[in-house]
C-alpha positions in Angstrom: 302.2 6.0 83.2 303.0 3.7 80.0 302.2 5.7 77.1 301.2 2.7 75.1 298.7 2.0 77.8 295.1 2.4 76.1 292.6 4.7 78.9 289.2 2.3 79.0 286.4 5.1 79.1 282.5 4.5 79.3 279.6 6.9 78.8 277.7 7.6 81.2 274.0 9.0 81.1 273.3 11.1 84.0 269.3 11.4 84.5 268.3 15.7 84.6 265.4 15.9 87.1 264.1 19.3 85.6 263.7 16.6 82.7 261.5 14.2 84.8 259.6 16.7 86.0 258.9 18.4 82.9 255.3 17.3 82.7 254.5 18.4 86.3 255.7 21.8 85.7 253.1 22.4 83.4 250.3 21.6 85.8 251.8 24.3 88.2 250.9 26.9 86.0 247.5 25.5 85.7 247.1 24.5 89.2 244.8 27.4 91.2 244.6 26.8 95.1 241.5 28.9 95.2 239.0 26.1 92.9 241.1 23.0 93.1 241.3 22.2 96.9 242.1 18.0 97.0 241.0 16.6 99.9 244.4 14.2 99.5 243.5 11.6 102.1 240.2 10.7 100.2 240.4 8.2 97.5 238.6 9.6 94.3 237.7 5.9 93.3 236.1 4.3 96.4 235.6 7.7 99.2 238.1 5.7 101.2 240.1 8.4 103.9 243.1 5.8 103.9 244.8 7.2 100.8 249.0 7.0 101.7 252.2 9.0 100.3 254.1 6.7 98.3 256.4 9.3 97.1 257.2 13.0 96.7 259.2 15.9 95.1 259.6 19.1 95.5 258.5 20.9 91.8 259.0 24.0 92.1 259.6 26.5 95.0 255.8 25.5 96.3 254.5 22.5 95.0 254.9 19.1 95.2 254.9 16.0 92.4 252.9 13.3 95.0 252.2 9.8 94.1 249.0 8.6 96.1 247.9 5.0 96.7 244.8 3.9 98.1 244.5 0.7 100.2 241.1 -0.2 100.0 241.0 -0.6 95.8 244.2 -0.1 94.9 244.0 3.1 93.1 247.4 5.1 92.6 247.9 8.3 90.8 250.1 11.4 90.6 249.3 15.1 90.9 250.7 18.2 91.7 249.8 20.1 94.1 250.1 23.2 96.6 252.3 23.9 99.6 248.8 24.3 101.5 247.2 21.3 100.1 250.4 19.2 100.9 250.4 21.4 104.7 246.5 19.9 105.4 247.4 16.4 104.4 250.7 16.0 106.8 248.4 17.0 109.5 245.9 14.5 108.6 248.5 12.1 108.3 249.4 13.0 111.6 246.4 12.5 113.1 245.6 9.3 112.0 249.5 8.0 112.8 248.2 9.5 116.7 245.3 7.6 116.3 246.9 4.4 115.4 249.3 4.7 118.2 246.4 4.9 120.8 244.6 2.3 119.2 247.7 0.2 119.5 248.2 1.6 123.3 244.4 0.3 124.1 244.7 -2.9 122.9 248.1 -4.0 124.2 247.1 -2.7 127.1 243.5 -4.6 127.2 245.4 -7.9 126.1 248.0 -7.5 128.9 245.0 -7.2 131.8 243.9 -10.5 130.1 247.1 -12.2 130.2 247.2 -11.1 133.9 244.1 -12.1 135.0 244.2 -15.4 132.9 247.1 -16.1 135.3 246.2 -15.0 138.6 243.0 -17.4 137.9 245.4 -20.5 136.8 247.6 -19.5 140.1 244.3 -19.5 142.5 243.0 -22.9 141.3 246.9 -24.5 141.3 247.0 -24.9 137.8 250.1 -23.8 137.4 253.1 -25.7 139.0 257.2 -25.9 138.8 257.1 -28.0 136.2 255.5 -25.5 134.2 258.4 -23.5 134.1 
């Protein structure tokens, strides 16, 4: 390499998480599962049960930094909360994703036996010809 060569070098900042999370860490301490029990899927603002995840981190070895959002207003806010609170709200979230999915099931379903007899009733009264296709 030619000694006379100048090295180009740039700093970098690299971000510390524990830094980030600082905050969080000291709502662990005051965080008691026993009296505070969220109910996560309920929005404090407007009761709504449709409150979402929009992120998570681990704090901890068992709690978690959650960022909520609420559909219905529009409310978002961050807490920190229990490996048991976190537990009850994945299986809500659960439930309501099974939900959706048999909603969606129903209703496909229902407007496919519509299509189909919407047809059948075009074919019996020749309402449908080649030309059609």
């Amino acid at each position: 390499m030619d000694a006379h060569r100048k090295r180009r070098t740039r700093d970098l900042e690299l971000r510390n998480r524990a830094d980030e999370d600082a905050p969080y860490l000291a709502q662990i301490e005051e965080y008691d599962e026993t009296t505070a029990d969220p109910e996560l899927c309920r929005c404090g603002s407007c009761g709504s049960m449709l409150v979402q995840p929009i992120d998570w981190s681990l704090i901890g070895r068992s709690h978690w930094r959650v960022v909520l959002r609420c559909p219905n207003c529009e409310w978002s806010g961050t807490g920190v909360f229990g490996q048991e609170a976190v537990d009850r709200f994945d299986r809500e979230l659960d439930r309501g994703t099974r939900k959706l999915q048999s909603t969606l099931t129903r209703v496909s379903r229902a407007c496919m036996e519509a299509e189909v007899e919407a047809f059948a009733a075009a074919l019996e009264r020749d309402l449908i010809v080649p030309f059609d296709f």
